[in-house]
C-alpha positions in Angstrom: 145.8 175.9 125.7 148.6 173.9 124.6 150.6 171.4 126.6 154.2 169.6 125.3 154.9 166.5 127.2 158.3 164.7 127.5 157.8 161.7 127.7 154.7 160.9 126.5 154.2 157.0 128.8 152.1 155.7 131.4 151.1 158.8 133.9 150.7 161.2 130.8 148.8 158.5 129.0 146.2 159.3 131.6 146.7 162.8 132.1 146.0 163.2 128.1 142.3 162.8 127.9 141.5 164.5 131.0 143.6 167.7 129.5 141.7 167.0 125.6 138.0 166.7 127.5 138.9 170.4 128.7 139.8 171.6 125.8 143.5 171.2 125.4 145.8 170.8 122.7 148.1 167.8 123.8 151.8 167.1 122.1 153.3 164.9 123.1 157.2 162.9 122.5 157.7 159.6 122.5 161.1 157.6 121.3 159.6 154.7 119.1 155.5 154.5 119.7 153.6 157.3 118.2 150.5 155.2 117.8 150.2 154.9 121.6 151.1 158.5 122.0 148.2 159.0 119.3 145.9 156.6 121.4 145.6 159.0 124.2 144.9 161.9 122.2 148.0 163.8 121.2 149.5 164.3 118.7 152.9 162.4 118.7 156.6 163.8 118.3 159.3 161.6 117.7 162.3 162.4 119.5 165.1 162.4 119.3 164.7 162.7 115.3 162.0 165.9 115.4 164.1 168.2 116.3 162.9 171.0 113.6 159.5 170.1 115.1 160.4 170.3 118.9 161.9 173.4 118.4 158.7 175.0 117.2 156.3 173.3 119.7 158.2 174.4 122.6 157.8 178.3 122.9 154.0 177.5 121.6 153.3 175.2 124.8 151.6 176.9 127.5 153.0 174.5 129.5 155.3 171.7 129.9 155.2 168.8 131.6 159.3 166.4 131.8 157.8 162.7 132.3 160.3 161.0 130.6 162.0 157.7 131.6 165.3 156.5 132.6 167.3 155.2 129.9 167.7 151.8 130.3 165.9 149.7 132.9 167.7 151.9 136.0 165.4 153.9 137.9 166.5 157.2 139.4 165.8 156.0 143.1 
């Protein structure tokens, strides 16, 4: 099984090896720190700037998980 995350921070950070320990394939996009995206066990995207790559990881995902930030230091709430 493959999962693409968006957003690859804190609560996939966790998620990540739980998903890898089962067996999962784990991508995962992050704006400027692949090696922490690498860290948790998936293998990093770079985005924006992967766009070739994104394209092909998305209808290869089983499924996807949107955990992305706010821009900025605004929260949504």
């Amino acid at each position: 099984m493959k999962m693409l995350v968006f957003g690859h921070g804190y609560s996939a950070g966790f998620l990540t090896p739980l998903l890898t320990a089962r067996g999962w394939q784990v991508t995962g996009t992050t704006r400027d720190d692949p090696d922490r995206v690498a860290a948790a066990g998936a293998e990093p995207l770079l985005w924006p700037g992967s766009e070739d790559a994104l394209r092909t990881a998305i209808p290869q995902a089983d499924a996807i998980l949107v955990s992305a930030a706010p821009a900025g230091t605004a929260t949504p709430c």
